[in-house]
N, C-alpha and C positions, 0 to 999 in steps of 0.2 A: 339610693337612686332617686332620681329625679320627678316628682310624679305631674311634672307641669305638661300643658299637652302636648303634641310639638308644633311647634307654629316661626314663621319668620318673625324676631325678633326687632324693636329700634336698634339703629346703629349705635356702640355706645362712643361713636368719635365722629366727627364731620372731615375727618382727611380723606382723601382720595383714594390711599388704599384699604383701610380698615381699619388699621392701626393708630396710635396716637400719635400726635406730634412730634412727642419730646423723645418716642423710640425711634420716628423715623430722622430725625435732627443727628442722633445719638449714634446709632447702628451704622446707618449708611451715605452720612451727610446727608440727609432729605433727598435721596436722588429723583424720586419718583415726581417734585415739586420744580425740575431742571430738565432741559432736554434731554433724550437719551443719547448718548456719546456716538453713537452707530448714525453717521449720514452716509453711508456706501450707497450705490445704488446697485446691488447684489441682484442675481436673475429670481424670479419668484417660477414655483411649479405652471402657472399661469403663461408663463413665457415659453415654457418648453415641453409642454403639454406633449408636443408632437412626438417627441422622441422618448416618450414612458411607454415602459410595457405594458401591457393589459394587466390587471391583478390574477386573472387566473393563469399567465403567463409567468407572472413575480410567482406566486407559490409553486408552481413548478419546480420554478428556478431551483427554493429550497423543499424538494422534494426527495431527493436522496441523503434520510436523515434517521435518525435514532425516533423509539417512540418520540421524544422530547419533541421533536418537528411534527411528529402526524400530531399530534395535539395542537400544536399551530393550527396544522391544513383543517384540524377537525372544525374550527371554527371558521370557516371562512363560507358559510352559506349565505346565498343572494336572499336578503328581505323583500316578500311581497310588497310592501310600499312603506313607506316611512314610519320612523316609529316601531315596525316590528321586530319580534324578536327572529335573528336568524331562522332560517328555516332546518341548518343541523342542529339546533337548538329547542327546535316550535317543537310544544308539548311536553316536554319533559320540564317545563317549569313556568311559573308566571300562574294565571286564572284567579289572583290573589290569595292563592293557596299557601304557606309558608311550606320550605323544602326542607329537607333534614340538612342541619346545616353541614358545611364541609371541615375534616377533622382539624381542629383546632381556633375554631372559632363557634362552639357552641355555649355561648354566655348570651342574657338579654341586654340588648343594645343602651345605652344610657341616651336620655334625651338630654337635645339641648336645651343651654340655661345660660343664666351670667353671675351664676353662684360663685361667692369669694371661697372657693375649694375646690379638691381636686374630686370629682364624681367618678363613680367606680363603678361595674355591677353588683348588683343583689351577690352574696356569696363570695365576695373577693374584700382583702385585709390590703393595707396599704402602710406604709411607714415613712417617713425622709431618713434618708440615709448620708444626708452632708448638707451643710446651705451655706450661705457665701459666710466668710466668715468664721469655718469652724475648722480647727489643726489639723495639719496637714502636718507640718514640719516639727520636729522638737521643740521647745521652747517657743512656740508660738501660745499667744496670749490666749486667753479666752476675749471672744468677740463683745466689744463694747462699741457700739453705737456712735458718743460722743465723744468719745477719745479714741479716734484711730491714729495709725503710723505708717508710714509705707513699711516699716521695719518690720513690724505685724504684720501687715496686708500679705508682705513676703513671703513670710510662713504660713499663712491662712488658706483655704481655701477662696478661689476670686470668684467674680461678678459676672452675670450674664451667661451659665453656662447653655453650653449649646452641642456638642455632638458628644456622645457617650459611648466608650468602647469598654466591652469586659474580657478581660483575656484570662483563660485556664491558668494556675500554674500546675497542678498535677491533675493527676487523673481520676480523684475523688472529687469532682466539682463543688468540693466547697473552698478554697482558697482563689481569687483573682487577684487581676490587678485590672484597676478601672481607670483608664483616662477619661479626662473630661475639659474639653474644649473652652473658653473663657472670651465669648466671641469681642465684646465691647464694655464700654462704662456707660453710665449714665450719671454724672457726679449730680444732678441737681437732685436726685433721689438718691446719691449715696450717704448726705448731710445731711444732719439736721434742719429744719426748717433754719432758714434764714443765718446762714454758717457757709454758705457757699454763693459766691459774686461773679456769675458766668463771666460776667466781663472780665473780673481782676480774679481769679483764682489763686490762692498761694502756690508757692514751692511745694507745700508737702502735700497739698492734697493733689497734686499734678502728679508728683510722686508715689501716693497712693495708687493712682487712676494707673498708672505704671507696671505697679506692682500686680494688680486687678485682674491685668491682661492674661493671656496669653495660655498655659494648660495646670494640668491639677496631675497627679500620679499617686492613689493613692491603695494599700493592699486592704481588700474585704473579704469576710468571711462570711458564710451560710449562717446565720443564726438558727438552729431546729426549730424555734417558734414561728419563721418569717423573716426575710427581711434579711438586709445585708447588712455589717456591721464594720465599721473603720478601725483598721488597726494602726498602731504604732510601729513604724516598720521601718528597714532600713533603702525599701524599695519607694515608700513616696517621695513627691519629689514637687518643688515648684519652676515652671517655666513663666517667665515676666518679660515683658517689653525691655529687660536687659541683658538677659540671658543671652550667650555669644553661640550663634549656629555656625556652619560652614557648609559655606555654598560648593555644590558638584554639579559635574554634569558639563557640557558643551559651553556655558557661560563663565564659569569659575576663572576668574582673573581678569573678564573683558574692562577693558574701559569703560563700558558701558556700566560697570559696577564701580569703578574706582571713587572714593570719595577719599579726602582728605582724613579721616580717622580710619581707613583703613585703604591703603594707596595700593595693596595687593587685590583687590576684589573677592576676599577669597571669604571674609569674615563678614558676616552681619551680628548685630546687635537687636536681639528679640523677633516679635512675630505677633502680629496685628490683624484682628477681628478673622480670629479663625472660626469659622463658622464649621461645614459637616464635613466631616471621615468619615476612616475605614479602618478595621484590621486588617494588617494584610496576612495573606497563609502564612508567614513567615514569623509571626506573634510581633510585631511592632506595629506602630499605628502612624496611619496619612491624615493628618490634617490640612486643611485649604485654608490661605489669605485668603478675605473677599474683599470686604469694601477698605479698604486701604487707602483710597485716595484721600477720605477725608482729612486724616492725620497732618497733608503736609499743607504750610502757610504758600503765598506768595506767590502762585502759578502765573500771577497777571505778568510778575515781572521779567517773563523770559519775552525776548522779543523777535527771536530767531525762528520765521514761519515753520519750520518743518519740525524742531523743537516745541514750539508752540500746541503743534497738531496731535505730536506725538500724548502731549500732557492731556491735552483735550480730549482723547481719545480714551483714555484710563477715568476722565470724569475730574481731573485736576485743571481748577480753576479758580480764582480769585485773588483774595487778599489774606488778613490771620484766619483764624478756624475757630472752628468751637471751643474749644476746647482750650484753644493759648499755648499747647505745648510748646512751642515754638520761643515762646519768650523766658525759656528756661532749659532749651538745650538748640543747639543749630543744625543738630540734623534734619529734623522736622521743616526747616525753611529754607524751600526750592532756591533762594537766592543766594542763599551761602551753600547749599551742598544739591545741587542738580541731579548730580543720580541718587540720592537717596530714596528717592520712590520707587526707581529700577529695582531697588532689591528686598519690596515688597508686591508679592500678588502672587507668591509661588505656595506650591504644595509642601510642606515638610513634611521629615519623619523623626515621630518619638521614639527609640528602641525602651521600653516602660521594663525590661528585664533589668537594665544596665542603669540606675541612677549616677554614672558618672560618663558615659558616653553622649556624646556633643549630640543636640542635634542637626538634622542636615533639610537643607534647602534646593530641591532637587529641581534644574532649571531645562532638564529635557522635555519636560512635562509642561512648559510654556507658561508663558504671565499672563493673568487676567483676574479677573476676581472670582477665583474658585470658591464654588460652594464644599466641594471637597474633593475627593476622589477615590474610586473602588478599584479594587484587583480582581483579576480572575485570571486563570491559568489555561491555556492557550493547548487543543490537542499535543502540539510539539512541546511542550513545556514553556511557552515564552512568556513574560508574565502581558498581562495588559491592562492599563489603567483608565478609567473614564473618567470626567468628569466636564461639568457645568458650568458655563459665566453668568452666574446669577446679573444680570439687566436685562431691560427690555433691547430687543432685534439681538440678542449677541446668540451665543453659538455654542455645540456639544461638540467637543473631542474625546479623540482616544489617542494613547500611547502605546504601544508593541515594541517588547525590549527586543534585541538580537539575540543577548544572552539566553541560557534554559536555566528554568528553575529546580534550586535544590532541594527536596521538602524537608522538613524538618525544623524546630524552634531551638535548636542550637545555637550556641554564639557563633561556632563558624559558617549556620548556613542564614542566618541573620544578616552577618556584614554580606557574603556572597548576593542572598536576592536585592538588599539594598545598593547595591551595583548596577543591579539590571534596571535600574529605574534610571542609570546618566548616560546610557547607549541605547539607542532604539529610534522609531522612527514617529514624528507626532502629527494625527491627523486631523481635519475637522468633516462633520457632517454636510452631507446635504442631501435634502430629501424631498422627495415628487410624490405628486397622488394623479390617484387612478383614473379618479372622474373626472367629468368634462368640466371644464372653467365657471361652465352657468349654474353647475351644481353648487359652487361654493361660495354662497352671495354674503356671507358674512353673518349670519342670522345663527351659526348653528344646526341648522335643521340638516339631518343626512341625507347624504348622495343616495341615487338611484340603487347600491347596491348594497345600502342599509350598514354602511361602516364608512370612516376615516381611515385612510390606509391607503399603501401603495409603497414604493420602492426608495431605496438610499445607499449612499455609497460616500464611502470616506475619502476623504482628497489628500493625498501628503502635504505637509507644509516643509519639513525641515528632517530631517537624516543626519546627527550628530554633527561634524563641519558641514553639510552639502547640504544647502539651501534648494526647495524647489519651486519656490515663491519671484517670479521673472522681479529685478529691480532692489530686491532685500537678500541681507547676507544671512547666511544662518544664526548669527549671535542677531542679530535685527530680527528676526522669525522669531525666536525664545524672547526677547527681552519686550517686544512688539506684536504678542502674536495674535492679539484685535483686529492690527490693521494691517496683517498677513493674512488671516481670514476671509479678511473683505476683499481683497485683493482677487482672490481664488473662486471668488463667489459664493459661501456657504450660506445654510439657510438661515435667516432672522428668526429667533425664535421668541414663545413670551416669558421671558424668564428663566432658562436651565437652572433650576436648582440642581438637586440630589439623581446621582444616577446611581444605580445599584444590581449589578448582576443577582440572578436567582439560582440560588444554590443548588435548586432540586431540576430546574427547567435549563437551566442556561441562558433564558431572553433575559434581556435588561431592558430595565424602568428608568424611567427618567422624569422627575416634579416639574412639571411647567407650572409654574404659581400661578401669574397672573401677566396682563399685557391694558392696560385702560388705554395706551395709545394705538393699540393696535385698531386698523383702518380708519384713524385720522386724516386729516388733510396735510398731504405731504409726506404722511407714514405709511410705510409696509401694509398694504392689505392683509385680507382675509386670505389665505389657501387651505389648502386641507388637512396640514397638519396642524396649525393654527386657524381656528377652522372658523372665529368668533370675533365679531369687531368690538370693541370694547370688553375686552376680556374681564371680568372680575373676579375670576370665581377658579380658571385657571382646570388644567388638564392634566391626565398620565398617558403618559407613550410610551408603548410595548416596543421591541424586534427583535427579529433572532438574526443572526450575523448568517450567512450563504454557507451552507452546509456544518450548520452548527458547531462552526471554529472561529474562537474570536480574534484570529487573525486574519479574516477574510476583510476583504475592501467593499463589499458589500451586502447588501441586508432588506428582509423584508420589514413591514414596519403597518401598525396600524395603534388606534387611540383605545386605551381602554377603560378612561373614562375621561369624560365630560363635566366635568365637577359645577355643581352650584342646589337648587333648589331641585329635587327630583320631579316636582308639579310643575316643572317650567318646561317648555320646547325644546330649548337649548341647550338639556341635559342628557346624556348616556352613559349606563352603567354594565357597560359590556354584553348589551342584549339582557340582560338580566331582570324581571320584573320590579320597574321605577314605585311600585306604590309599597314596596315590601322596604327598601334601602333607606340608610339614614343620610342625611343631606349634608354634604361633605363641600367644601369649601377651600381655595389657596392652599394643595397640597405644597410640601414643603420637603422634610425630610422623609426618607426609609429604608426600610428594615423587609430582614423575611425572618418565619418562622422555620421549623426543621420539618412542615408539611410542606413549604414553600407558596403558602399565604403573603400576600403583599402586606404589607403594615406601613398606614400612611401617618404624617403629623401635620399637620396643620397647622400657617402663621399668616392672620390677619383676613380672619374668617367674615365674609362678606355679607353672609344671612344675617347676623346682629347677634349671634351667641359668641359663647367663649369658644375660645381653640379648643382641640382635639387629639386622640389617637382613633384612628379607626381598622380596620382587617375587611383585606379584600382577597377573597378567594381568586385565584385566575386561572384556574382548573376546571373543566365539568360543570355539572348542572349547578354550580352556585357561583360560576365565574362572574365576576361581577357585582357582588351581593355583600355591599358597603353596608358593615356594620358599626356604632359608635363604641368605641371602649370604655374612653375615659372622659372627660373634660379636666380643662383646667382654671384656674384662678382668672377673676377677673383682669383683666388686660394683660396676659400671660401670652405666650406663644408656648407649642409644644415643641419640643424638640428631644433631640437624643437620635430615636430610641432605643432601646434592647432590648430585645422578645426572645425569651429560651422556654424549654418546656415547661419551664414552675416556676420562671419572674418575670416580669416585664419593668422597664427603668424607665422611665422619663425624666429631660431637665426641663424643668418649669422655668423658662425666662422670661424674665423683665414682668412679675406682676404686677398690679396697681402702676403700670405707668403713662392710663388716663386722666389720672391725679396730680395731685401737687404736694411735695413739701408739708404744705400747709394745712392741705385735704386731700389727704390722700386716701385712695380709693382702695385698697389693699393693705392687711396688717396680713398676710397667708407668709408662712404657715405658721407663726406663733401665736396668733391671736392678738387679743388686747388692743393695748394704744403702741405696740412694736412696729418696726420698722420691716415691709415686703421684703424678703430679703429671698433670689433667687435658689432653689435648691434642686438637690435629685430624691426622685419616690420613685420607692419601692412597691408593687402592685401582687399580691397571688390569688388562689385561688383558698379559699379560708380549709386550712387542714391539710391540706394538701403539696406545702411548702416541703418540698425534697422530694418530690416523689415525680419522677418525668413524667412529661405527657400530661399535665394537668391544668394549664394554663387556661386550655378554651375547651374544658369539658367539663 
C-alpha cells in the first residue's frame, strides 16, 4: 500500500479529458476533441418545472413497496442547509468519527498514486491471470513481441480488454468460464518502436489489429493458493472482427442492412469496440458496440442531406481513418458499402456454454454506442435490459421483452430467453427534478432540500413493427434510434456509461463519467440531474422503477454521488461524511457485491492519480462511504469488474499509453524493458482464497 499522503496530484496528460491522446484517437476517434453529435433542441427539467411533482409527492408515489423501497423513503430526509447530512441520517454518522464499516467492505482504502502497478490493500495477494497475447486456442504460439501474425493474434488472447464476466459451470464454484471483452487496438503501442507507419500500415498488421478485436472465452479454475488459472479447454474460444454473427430481432433482412457481401441482411462479419456487459440469468453474456464509427472511411462522401444527417449523427464523418482499414477491405468505406455502419452499434450475445453456436446481434435493443447492457427480471417474469450511449447529451434506455422468462442455464432455456431479447418494447428516459430552476445554477452546490433528485419516466420509442416515434418507421427507430430519441424529447445526459441493476435492492445505477461541454455556449445547461457545468469528474444515479417492477413506465430517481475532490463544493457522497471518503473521479464501469455494495471503476481519473476500483455502500449508516480498493498501472483505465465473496477481477487497459513507442511510460506487468501489455488480475483477501464471504473482511 501506498504510504504517500493523499493530496491532488499533476495531471499526467494535457487532453481535455484525462486521458491520453493516443487512447483517445484509438478508442473512440478522439470524440471528445469534435462536436457532440446530439444538436436536438430536446425540453430540459427547467422548461417544465411546472408539471413535476413535489419530491415528497414522487416517493409516495413509490410507497407501496417491499422493505427494498422503505429504504428508498428512509433516505429522503430535508437537509438543514447545504451541505448537511440528511436529517434521517444526522447523527448516526459523520463528526469525523470512522463507522464500522458496512459488510463487505471492511479492508484500508489504498491511496492515490501514479505508481506503475496495480496497488492493493495491506493483507490482500493479487496475480494476472491472462494478458494480451497469451493461448487461448490450441496451437496458439507463445507471445512474441517482434514477430506477430494475425494467425497468432487469432488464437491469442487480444488487446485492450474491457468488460469481464465469470460464469459457474457447476456448483463447486471452482470451474468457470470467463469472457472478456476486447474493446479496441492501439497499433502504435502494439509494435515495436518504429515498425508501424500510421499513415501506411501493412496488410498484416491491419490483420492483426483484426484479429485483437473483438472477445476472449476462456475455462478457469480456483487455484487453493489464489488466483484463477487458464485452462486448455474445448470451451475457449476466439471472437475477431471476422467472426460471422446473425442479426435478430425487428431489423434482420431490412435494407437498411443489406450490403453487397451480404444482400440478405441477415449476416454480419465481426463486432467492434465492445466496451461493458452483462451476464444474463440465463448463463450467456451481453456485450455492447460503442464507438464504432470510427472504423468507417469516407462519411464526407455521401451527399444525400438526410443520409448525411443520419451519419452525422452516429459521429461519422470525414475522409480515411486512423487506422486505414479501409484500404485493405471495402467494407470499412461508406462509399463502396453505405450500410455497413448500420450493422454496427448493437448489443450482442456470447452463449460461452456452446463454442460452436453463432453469435447474435440483437437489433430490438436499438443502435447507438452502447456501453453495454444489464438484465434483470421483471415481477411477471419479462426480461428487461438497460443500457447507456456512452457521449456527451445522449441518453438511457430500457428494453421490456413480451415473452416470460425460463430460469435455468439449459441449452433449451438459453435459446428460449435469447428470444425474448427480438420482441419487446424499447424505451428512453427522461427525467425532472424537484427543485426550483434557481436552485440549479450549474455550480454543484445542492438544492434547498439537500439532494439531486426527483422524478422520470420512460417514453416508448418502437414495439417490434409498430413505430411510435411521429415521422420514423420502426426499422428507422432500431437502426436510428439517436435521432428517435431526440425526436421524443429524452434527457441529455453527461455520458451514460454502465447501468447495472442491484441484485439485493432492485434500484439501478447508472456511470455518468463526465460532460466538459456541459453548460457551454450553445450547449445543454445545468439541471438537476446533471447538476454541474463543466463536468469533469462525472456522477452516479440511483432509481427504483414505480412500485418496484422494472417494467413500470416510471420511476423515482436521485444522485448518489457527486464524484470529484471530496474538499471541493461540488462534491456529494450520499449524505455521507466527505472528510472520511476517498476521492473518486470519471466513474465508468460496475458491479455489485452479494451484500449489494456498489463497486465503481474508474476511466480517466481527473484528480492526476491513476484509475481505480473503489466500494460504495448504498445501504444504512455507510451509504455513501467511497472507499479505494485498488489502483491501477500508470495510464491504465479500470475496467471489468468482478466482485464475488473471495475474488475480485479487473482488466487493466491500455497501460503506459501516455507514452511512446519509443518511451514508453509503462513495462506493467512484466517488468523490465517488455512491452505494457493489457491483462486480467486477480485480487483476494491473503489466506483466505475459497472461503466465502472474505473479500472485504
Amino acid at each position: 500500500m501506498s504510504t504517500e499522503p493523499r493530496r491532488l496530484l499533476p495531471l499526467l496528460t494535457s487532453h481535455r479529458t484525462g486521458r491520453s491522446a493516443t487512447t483517445c484517437e484509438y478508442r473512440c476517434g478522439n470524440a471528445c476533441a469534435h462536436p457532440a453529435p446530439n444538436t436536438s433542441d430536446n425540453s430540459y427539467f427547467g422548461d417544465i418545472a411546472k408539471n413535476v411533482l413535489s419530491r415528497r409527492g414522487a416517493l409516495k408515489a413509490t410507497a407501496v413497496m417491499s422493505a427494498t423501497a422503505a429504504g428508498f423513503a428512509a433516505l429522503s430526509g430535508t437537509a438543514a442547509a447545504e451541505g448537511a447530512v440528511p436529517a434521517a441520517l444526522a447523527g448516526r454518522r459523520g463528526n469525523g468519527k470512522p463507522s464500522r464499516p458496512a459488510e463487505g467492505t471492511d479492508f484500508e482504502p489504498v491511496e492515490p498514486n501514479t505508481a506503475d502497478a496495480v496497488h492493493i490493500p495491506d493483507g490482500y495477494d493479487q496475480e494476472i491471470v491472462i494478458r494480451w497475447g497469451d493461448a487461448v486456442l490450441p496451437g496458439a504460439p507463445d507471445f512474441d513481441f517482434h514477430n506477430q501474425t494475425a494467425q497468432a493474434q487469432s488464437r491469442q488472447f487480444g488487446y485492450n480488454n474491457d468488460f469481464v464476466g465469470l460464469i459457474p459451470q457447476d456448483g463447486s464454484g471452482w470451474r468457470h468460464l470467463m469472457v472478456v471483452n476486447h474493446e479496441y487496438t492501439t497499433e502504435p503501442h502494439m509494435f515495436p518502436a518504429g515498425s508501424y507507419d500510421a499513415d501506411n500500415p501493412t496488410e498484416e498488421q491491419v490483420r492483426i489489429a483484426w484479429a485483437a478485436h473483438g472477445l476472449s472465452v476462456v475455462q478457469t479454475l480456483r487455484d487453493p493458493r489464489g488466483g484463477l488459472r487458464v485452462l486448455p479447454s474445448r470451451y475457449n474460444r476466439r471472437i475477431t472482427a471476422d467472426t460471422e454473427f446473425e442479426v435478430r430481432g425487428p431489423v434482420a433482412g431490412s435494407d437498411l442492412l443489406k450490403t453487397s457481401a451480404d444482400p440478405s441482411g441477415r449476416s454480419v462479419l465481426g463486432t467492434l469496440n465492445n466496451c461493458a456487459g452483462s451476464v444474463t440469468p440465463w448463463g450467456t453474456v451481453l456485450s455492447g458496440e460503442e464507438n464504432f464509427n470510427q472504423y468507417f472511411a469516407n462519411a464526407e462522401s455521401v451527399t444525400d442531406p438526410e443520409e448525411a444527417e443520419r451519419l452525422r449523427r452516429y459521429g461519422l464523418t470525414g475522409g480515411e481513418t486512423s487506422r486505414k482499414w479501409e484500404r485493405f477491405d471495402p467494407r470499412w468505406d461508406i462509399a463502396q458499402e453505405p450500410h455497413e455502419p448500420h450493422r454496427f452499434g448493437w448489443v450482442v450475445e456470447i452463449d460461452p456454454h456452446d463454442p460452436h453456436a453463432k453469435p447474435i446481434k440483437h437489433t430490438a435493443l436499438g443502435r447507438f454506442k452502447h456501453e453495454g447492457a444489464a438484465v434483470t427480471i421483471s415481477k411477471d417474469r419479462r426480461v428487461v435490459a438497460y443500457s447507456g450511449d456512452d457521449e456527451r447529451f445522449d441518453y438511457l434506455y430500457k428494453f421490456v421483452s413480451n415473452g416470460r422468462y425460463k430460469p435455468g442455464r439449459s441449452a433449451h432455456a438459453r435459446r428460449h430467453n435469447s428470444r425474448l431479447l427480438d420482441d419487446g418494447t424499447l424505451y428512453v428516459a427522461k427525467f425532472t427534478g424537484d427543485s426550483p430552476a434557481s436552485e440549479i445554477d450549474g455550480s454543484g452546490r445542492l438544492p434547498s432540500d439537500g439532494e439531486f433528485d426527483g422524478r422520470g419516466e420512460w417514453i416508448p420509442l418502437a414495439s417490434g413493427t409498430t413505430s411510435h416515434v411521429p415521422g420514423m418507421t420502426a426499422e428507422e427507430v432500431y437502426v436510428f434510434t439517436r435521432l428517435a430519441a431526440d425526436r421524443v424529447g429524452a434527457t441529455k445526459m453527461d455520458r451514460p456509461e454502465d447501468v447495472e441493476p442491484n441484485p439485493v435492492t432492485g434500484r439501478v445505477y447508472a456511470a455518468l463519467t463526465n460532460n466538459t461541454d456541459r453548460g457551454a455556449a450553445g450547449k445543454a445547461a445545468a439541471d438537476e440531474i446533471n447538476p454541474r457545468d463543466g463536468n469533469r469528474n462525472g456522477h452516479v444515479l440511483e432509481w427504483e422503477e414505480d412500485r418496484g417492477d422494472a417494467v413500470s413506465t416510471t420511476f423515482a430517481w436521485r444522485l448518489l454521488l457527486v464524484c470529484g475532490d471530496p474538499a471541493a463544493a461540488d462534491t456529494y457522497f450520499g449524505g455521507f461524511d466527505k472528510s472520511q471518503v476517498s476521492p473518486i473521479s470519471c466513474p465508468d464501469n460496475l458491479a455489485f457485491d452479494s451484500h449489494g455494495n456498489l463497486w465503481v471503476s474508474t476511466d480517466g481519473n481527473a484528480l492526476g492519480s491513476n484509475d481505480g476500483l473503489f466500494a460504495v455502500p448504498v445501504q444504512g449508516r455507510e451509504r455513501g462511504h467511497v472507499k479505494q480498493f485498488l489502483t491501477v498501472p500508470i495510464g491504465a483505465e479500470t475496467c471489468g469488474p468482478v466482485v464475488t465473496d473471495d475474488v475480485v477481477l479487473v482488466a487493466v487497459q491500455h497501460p503506459g499509453e501516455g507514452g511512446t513507442p519509443e518511451n514508453p511510460q509503462s513495462h506493467w506487468p512484466d517488468g523490465g524493458n517488455s512491452p505494457a501489455r493489457p491483462s486480467i488480475v486477480a485480487v483476494w483477501k491473503r489466506g483466505r482464497f475459497g472461503r466465502p464471504g472474505h473479500i472485504g473482511r
